[in-house]
PAZAPA-4460 file (N, C-alpha, C; in steps of 0.05 Angstrom, whole numbers, plus 32768, in hexadecimal, padded with zeros to 4 digits):
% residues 109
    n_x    n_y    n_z   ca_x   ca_y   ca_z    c_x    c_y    c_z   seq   type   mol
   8840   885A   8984   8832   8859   896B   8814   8858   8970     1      X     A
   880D   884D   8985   87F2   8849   898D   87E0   8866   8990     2      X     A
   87EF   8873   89A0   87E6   8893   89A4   87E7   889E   8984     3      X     A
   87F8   889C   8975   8801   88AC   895F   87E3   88A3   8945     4      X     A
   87DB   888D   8947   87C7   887E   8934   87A2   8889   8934     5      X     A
   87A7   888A   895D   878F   8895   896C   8785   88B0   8969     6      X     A
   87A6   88C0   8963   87A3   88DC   8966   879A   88E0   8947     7      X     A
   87A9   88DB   8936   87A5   88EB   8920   87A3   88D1   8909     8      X     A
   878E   88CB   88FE   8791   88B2   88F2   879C   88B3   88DA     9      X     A
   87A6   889E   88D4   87C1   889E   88B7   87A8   88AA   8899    10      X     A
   87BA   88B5   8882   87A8   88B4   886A   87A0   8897   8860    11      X     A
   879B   889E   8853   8798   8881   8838   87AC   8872   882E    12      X     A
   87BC   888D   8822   87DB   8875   881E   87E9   8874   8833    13      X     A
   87EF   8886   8846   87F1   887A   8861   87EA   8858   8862    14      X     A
   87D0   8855   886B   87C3   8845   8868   87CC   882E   885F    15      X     A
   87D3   882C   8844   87D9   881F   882C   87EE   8811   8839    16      X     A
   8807   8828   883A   881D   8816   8842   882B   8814   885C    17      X     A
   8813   8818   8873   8816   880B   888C   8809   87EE   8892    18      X     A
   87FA   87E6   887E   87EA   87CF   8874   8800   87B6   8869    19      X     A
   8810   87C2   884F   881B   87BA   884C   8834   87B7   8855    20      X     A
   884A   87CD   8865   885E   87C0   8875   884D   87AC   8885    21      X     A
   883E   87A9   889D   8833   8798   88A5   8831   877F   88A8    22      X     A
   8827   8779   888B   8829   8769   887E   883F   875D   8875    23      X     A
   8854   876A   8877   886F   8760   8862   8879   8756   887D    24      X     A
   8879   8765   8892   887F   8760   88AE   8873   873F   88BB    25      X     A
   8861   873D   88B0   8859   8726   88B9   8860   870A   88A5    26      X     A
   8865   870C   8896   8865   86FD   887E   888F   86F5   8885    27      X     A
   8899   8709   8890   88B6   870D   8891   88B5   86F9   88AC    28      X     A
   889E   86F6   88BE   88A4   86F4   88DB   889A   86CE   88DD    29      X     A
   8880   86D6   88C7   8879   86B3   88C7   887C   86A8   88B1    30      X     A
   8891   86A6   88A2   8899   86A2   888A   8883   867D   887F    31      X     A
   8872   8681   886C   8860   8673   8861   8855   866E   884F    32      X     A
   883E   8669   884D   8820   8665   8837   880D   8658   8841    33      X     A
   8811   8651   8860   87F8   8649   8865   87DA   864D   8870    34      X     A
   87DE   8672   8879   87D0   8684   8880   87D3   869D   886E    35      X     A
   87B4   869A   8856   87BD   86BB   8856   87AA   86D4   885E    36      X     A
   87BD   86E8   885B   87B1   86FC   8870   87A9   8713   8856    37      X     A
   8783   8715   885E   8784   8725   8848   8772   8748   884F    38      X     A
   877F   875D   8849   877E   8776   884F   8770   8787   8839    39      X     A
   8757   8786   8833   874D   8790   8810   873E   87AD   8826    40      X     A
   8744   87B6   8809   875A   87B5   87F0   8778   87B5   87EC    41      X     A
   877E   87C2   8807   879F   87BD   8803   87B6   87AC   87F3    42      X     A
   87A6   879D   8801   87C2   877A   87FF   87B4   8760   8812    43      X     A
   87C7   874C   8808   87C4   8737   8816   87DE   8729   8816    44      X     A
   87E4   8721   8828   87FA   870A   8827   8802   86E6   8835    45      X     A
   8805   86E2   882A   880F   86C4   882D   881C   86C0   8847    46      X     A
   8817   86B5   8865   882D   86AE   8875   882B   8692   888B    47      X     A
   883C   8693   889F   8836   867A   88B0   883D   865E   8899    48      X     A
   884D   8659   88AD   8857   863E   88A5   884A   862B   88A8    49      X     A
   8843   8615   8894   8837   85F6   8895   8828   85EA   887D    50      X     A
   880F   85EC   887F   8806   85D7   885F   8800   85FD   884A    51      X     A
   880C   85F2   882E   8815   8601   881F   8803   85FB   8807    52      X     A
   87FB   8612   8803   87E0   8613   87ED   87EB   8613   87C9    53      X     A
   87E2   8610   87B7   87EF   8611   87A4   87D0   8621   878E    54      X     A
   87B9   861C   8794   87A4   8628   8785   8793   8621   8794    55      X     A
   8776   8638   8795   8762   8644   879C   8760   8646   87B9    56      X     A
   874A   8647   87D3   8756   8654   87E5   876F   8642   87FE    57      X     A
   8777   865A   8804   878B   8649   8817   8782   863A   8835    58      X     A
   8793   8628   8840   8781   8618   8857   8777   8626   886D    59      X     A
   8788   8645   886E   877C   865A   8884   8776   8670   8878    60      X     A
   8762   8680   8880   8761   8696   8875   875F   86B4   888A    61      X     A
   876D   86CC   888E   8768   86E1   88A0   875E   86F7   8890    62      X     A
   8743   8702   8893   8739   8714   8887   8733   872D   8894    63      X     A
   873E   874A   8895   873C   875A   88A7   873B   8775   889C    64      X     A
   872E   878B   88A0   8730   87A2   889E   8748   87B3   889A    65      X     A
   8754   87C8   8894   876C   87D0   8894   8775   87E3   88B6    66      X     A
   875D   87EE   88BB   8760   87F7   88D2   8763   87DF   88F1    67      X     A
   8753   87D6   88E5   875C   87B9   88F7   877A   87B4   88F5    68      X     A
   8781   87A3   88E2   879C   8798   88E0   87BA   87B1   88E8    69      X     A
   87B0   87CA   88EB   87C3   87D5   88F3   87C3   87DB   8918    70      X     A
   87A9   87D7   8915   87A2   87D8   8936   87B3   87C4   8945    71      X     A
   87AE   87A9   893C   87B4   8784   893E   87D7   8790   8939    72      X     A
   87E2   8793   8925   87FF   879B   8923   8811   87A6   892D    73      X     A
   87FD   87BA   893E   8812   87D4   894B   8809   87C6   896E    74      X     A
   8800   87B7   8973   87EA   87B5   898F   87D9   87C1   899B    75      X     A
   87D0   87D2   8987   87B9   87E5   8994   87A4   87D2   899A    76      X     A
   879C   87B9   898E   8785   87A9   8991   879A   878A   8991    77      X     A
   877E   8781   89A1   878C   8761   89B0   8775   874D   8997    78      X     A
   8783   8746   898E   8776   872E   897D   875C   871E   8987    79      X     A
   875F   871B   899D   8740   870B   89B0   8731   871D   89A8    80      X     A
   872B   873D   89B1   8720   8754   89B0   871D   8757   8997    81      X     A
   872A   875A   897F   8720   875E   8960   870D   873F   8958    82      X     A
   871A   8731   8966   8703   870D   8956   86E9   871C   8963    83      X     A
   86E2   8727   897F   86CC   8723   8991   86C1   8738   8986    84      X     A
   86C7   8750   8973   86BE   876A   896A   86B6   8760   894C    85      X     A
   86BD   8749   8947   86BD   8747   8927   86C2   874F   8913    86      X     A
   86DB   875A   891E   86EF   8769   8906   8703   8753   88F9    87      X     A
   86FD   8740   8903   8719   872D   88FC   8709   870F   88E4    88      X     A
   8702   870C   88D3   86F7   86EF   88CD   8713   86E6   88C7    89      X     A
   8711   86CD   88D3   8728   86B8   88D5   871F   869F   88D2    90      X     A
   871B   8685   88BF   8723   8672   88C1   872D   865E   88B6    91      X     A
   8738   8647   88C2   8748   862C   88B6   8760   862A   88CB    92      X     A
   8770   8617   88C6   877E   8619   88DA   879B   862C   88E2    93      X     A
   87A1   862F   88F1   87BB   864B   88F5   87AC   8661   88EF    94      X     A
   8798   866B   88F2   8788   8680   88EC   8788   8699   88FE    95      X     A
   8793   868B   8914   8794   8692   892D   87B5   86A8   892A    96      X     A
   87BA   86C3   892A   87C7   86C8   892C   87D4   86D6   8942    97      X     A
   87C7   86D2   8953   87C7   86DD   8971   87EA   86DC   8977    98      X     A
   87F9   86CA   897A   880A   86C4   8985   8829   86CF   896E    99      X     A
   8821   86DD   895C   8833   86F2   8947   8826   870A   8949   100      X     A
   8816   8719   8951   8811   872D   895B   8814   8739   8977   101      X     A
   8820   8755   897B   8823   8773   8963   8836   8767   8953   102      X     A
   8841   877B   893E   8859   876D   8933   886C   8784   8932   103      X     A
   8866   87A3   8947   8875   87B6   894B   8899   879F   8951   104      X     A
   88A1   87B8   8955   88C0   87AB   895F   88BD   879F   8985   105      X     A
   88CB   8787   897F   88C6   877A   8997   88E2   877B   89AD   106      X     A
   88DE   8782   89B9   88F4   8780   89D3   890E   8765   89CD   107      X     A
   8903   8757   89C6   8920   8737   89C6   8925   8739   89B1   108      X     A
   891D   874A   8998   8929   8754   8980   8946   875C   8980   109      X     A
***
């Protein structure tokens, strides 16, 4: 998928809803509300388990580009490498999503 993204880059709705599986993918993987992950305009979603928000912002926040978060998703890019490029603003605690990324299909699946 890495070659396939490099070579010919997705449309818009492409875009749209490689953003959003993604996202649904992660949300499925760290089932939560204590991190949310937000993709504008696309989407945003709620995940990561622990202190649970009920109104205004939540205790973590991941804010990222769309081309980023598919990069971070598929493993074309290493999370250290997007914080150090400043594609990634992240903070509060669990912000850190390093250790749920790619979220391609994993081998012990």
């Amino acid at each position: 998928m890495r070659d396939a993204l490099a070579a010919d880059p997705p449309s818009p709705e492409q875009t749209r809803l490689l953003v959003k599986h993604f996202l649904a993918v992660l949300a499925a993987r760290a089932p939560g509300a204590s991190v949310e992950v937000r993709v504008p305009p696309y989407a945003a979603v709620q995940a990561v388990a622990g202190v649970r928000h009920t109104r205004g912002t939540p205790p973590a926040v991941v804010e990222l580009d769309a081309e980023t978060w598919i990069a971070l998703a598929t493993g074309a890019l290493d999370w250290a490498d997007a914080e150090g490029q400043g594609r990634v603003r992240a903070s509060g605690e669990r912000a850190d999503l390093s250790p749920l990324l790619p979220l391609t299909v994993r081998e012990d699946s």
